[in-house]
C-alpha positions in Angstrom: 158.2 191.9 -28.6 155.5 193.5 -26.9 156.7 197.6 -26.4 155.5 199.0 -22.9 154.6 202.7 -22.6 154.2 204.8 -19.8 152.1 208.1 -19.2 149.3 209.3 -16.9 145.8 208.3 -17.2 143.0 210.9 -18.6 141.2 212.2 -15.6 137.4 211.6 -16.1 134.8 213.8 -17.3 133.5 216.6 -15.2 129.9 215.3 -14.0 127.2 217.9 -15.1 124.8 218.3 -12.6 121.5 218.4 -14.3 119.2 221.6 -14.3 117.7 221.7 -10.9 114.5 224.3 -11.9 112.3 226.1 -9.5 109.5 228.0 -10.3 110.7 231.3 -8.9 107.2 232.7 -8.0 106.6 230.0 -5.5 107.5 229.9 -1.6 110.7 228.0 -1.0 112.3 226.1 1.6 114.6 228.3 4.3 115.5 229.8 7.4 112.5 232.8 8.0 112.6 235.9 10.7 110.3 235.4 13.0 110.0 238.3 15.3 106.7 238.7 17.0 107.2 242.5 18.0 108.6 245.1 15.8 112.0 245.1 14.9 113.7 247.0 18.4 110.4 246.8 20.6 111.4 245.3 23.6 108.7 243.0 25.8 107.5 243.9 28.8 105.4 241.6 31.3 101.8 241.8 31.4 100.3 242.7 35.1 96.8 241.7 34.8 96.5 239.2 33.3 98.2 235.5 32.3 99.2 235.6 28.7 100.1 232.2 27.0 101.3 232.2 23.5 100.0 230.0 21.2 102.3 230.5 18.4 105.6 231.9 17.6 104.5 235.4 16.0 100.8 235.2 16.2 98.3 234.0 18.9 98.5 233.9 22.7 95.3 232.9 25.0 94.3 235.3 27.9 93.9 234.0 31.3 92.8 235.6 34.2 89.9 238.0 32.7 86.1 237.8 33.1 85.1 239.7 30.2 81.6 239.8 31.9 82.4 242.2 34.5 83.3 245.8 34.0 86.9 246.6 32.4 88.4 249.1 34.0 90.6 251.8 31.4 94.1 249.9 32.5 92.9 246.6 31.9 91.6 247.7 28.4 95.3 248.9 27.8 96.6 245.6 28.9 94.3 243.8 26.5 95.1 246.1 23.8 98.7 245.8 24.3 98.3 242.1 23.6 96.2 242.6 20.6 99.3 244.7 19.1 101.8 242.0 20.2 100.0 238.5 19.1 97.5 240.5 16.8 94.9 237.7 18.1 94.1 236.7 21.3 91.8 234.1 23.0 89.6 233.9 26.2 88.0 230.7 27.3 85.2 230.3 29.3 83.2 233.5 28.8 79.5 232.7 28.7 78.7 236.4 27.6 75.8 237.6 25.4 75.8 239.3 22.5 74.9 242.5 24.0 78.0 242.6 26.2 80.2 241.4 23.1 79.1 244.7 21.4 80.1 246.6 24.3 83.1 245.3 24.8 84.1 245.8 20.6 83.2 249.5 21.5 85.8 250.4 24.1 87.8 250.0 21.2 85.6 252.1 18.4 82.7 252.6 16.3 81.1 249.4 15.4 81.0 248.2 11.9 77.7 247.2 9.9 78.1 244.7 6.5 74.9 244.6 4.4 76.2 241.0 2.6 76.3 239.1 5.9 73.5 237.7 7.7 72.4 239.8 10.9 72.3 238.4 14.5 69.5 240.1 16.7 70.5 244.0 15.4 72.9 245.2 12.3 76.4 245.0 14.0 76.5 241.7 14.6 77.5 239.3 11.2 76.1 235.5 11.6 77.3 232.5 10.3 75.3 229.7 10.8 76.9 227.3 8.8 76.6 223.3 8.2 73.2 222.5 6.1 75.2 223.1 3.0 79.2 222.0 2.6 79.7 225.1 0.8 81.2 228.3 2.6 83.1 231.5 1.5 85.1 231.9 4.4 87.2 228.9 3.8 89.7 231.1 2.0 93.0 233.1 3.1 91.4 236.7 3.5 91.7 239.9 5.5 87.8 241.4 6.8 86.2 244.2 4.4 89.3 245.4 2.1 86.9 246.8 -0.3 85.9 249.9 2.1 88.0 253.1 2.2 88.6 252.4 6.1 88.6 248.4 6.5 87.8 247.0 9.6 90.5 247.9 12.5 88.9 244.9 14.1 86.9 242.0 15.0 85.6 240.3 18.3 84.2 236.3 17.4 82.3 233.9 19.5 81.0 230.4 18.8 77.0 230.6 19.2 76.9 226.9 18.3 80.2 224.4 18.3 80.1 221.7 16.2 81.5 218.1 18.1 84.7 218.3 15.6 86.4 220.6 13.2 85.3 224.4 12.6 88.7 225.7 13.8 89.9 229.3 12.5 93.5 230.4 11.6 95.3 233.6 11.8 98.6 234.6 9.4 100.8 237.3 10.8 101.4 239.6 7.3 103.8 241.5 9.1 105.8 238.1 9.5 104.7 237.3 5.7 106.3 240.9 4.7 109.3 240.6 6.6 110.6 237.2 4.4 109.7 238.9 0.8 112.9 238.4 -1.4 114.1 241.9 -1.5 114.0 242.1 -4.9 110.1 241.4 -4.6 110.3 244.3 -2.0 111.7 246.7 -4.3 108.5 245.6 -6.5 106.1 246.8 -4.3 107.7 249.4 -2.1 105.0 252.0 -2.7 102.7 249.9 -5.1 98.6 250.5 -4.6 96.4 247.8 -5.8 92.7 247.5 -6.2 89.8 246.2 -4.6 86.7 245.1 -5.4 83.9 243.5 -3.4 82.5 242.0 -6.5 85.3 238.7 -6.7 84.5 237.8 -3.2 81.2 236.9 -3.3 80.3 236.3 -6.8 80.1 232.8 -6.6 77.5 232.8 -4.3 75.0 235.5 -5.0 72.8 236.2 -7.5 73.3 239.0 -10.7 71.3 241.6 -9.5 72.4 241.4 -6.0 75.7 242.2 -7.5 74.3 244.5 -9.4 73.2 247.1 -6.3 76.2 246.3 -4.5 78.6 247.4 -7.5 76.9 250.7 -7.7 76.9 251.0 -4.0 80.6 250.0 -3.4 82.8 250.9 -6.3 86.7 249.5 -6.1 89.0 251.1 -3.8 92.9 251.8 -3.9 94.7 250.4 -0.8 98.6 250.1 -0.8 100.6 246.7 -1.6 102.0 246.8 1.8 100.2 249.1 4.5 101.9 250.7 7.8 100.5 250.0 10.6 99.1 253.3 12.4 99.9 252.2 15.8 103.2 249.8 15.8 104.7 251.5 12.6 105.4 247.9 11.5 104.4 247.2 7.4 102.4 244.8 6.5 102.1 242.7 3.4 98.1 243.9 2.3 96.5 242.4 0.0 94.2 239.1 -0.3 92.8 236.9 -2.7 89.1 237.5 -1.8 89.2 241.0 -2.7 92.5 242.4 -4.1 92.2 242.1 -8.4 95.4 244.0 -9.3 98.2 246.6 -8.9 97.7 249.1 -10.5 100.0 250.4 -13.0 101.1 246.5 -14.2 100.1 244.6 -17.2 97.6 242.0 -16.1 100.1 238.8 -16.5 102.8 241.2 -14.5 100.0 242.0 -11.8 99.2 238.5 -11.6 101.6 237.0 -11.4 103.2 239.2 -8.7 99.5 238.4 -6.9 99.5 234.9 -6.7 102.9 234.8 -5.2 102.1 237.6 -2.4 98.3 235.4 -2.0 100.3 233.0 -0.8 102.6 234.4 2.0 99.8 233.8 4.5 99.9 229.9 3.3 103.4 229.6 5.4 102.7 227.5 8.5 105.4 229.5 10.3 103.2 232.8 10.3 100.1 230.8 11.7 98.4 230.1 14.7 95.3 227.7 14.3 92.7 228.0 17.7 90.2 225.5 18.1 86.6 226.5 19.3 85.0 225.4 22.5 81.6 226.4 24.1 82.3 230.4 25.5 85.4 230.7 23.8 86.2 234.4 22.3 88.6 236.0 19.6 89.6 239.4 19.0 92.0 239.8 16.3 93.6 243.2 14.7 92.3 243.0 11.1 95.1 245.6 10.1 98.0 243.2 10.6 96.7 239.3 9.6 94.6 237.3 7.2 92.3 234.4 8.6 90.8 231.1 7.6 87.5 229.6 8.3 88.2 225.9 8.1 84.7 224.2 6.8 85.3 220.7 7.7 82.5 220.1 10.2 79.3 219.3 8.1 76.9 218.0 8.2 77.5 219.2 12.0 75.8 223.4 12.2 79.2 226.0 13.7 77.1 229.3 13.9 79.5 232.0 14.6 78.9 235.8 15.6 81.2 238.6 14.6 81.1 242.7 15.5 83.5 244.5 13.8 85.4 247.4 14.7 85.5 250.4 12.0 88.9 250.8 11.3 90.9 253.6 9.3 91.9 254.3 5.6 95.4 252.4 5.1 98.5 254.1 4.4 
């Protein structure tokens, strides 16, 4: 006789979830805080001209403005107000020379010489005439001349030559790129200096005893981890992989590793604005608050670019 007995039934095994591992010196996935002006600044309309954002947090063209003719002190304002807001702005169709670029970059300060950059037709303007070669050390997340004392405030662009595709440049908004730092990585570098050196940036292209003159002539500075800016109070993530080599105070694997993972805040597309050139077009962008990118994918097509560049103050 077969015996039936009665009970409940095991409930199965728990499922493990298996180990889901993130390298936790990378950018993630997730919501960010996008705000374009500092945190309470409130917008205000711009009289004179036609502003037309290009980008969330960074970028706006300006319409409306013939940067040939004479700017009065109010309109300089108005433009200058817009540098602070979109930290780079565009004007199309300005067929000016590079006489009147310079003397437009000087309503806004000193101009700015650089011995390791080609020279347009006196020493403040920088020329890139690039396309012969494929090579090009621009084509790299990097914020102007971080190896002076007082890095460049700012920089006015035009296209001498525009090549039939490609050549574009991007901006990165570092106040954007400081603002969604884990706040433990804050913490880190609340108050951090690191160093930097104009050696990294451009020895892969120049010759040892070039190098040579310029390391005696330019020893590294100390800028901090995250500057304030000395107009909109905002902070501003500060350092860039063309030029920063380490915090001080860490051991090299600390400082590097802590590097890479700042290097590549400016890589998030949600900080970015990307403008591309046409014949006359013009940037001005606020060196202080943003990293750019050359993007070298026009050769064998020339882009030959002219750049005067604002002196600027020493970062605090």
């Amino acid at each position: 006789m077969t015996v039936l007995t009665t009970g409940t039934t095991p409930a199965p095994a728990a499922r493990a979830l298996r180990e889901a591992r993130c390298v936790d010196d990378a950018v993630v996935e997730g919501p960010r805080v996008l705000r374009r002006l500092p945190e309470g600044a409130e917008e205000r309309p711009y009289t004179a001209f036609e502003v037309r954002p290009l980008g969330r947090v960074i970028g706006a063209e300006i319409h409306g403005v013939d940067l040939r003719e004479p700017i009065s002190e109010e309109l300089r304002a108005e433009i200058h107000r817009a540098l602070l807001e979109f930290k780079v702005v565009f004007f199309r169709d300005q067929p000016i020379t590079a006489r009147r670029q310079q003397e437009i970059a000087r309503m806004w300060g000193e101009l700015e010489t650089n011995p390791f950059i080609d020279q347009g037709e006196d020493a403040h303007i920088a020329r890139f005439a690039k396309g012969d070669m494929p090579p090009s050390y621009e084509n790299v997340w990097h914020t102007d001349v971080t190896w002076r004392e007082a890095p460049a405030m700012g920089a006015i662009l035009r296209l001498v030559e525009v090549p039939p595709q490609g050549g574009d440049t991007m901006w990165a908004d570092m106040g954007a790129a400081y603002d969604n730092l884990p706040d433990e990585v804050k913490e880190r570098i609340d108050g951090a200096v690191a160093e930097h050196d104009v050696i990294p940036g451009f020895a892969r292209f120049l010759g040892r005893e070039k190098l040579l003159e310029w390391q005696d002539r330019f020893p590294p500075v100390h800028h901090p981890v995250v500057r304030t800016h000395p107009e909109t109070g905002r902070k501003t993530l500060f350092v860039n992989v063309s030029f920063t080599t380490r915090i001080l105070g860490m051991a090299p694997e600390e400082s590097d590793r802590l590097l890479r993972f700042l290097f590549q805040q400016a890589h998030v597309p949600e900080y970015q604005v990307r403008f591309q050139w046409r014949k006359d077009s013009i940037a001005f962008w606020d060196n202080r608050a943003t990293q750019h990118y050359a993007v070298n994918d026009y050769h064998p097509h020339r882009r030959v670019a002219e750049r005067v560049a604002i002196v600027g103050d020493r970062p605090f």
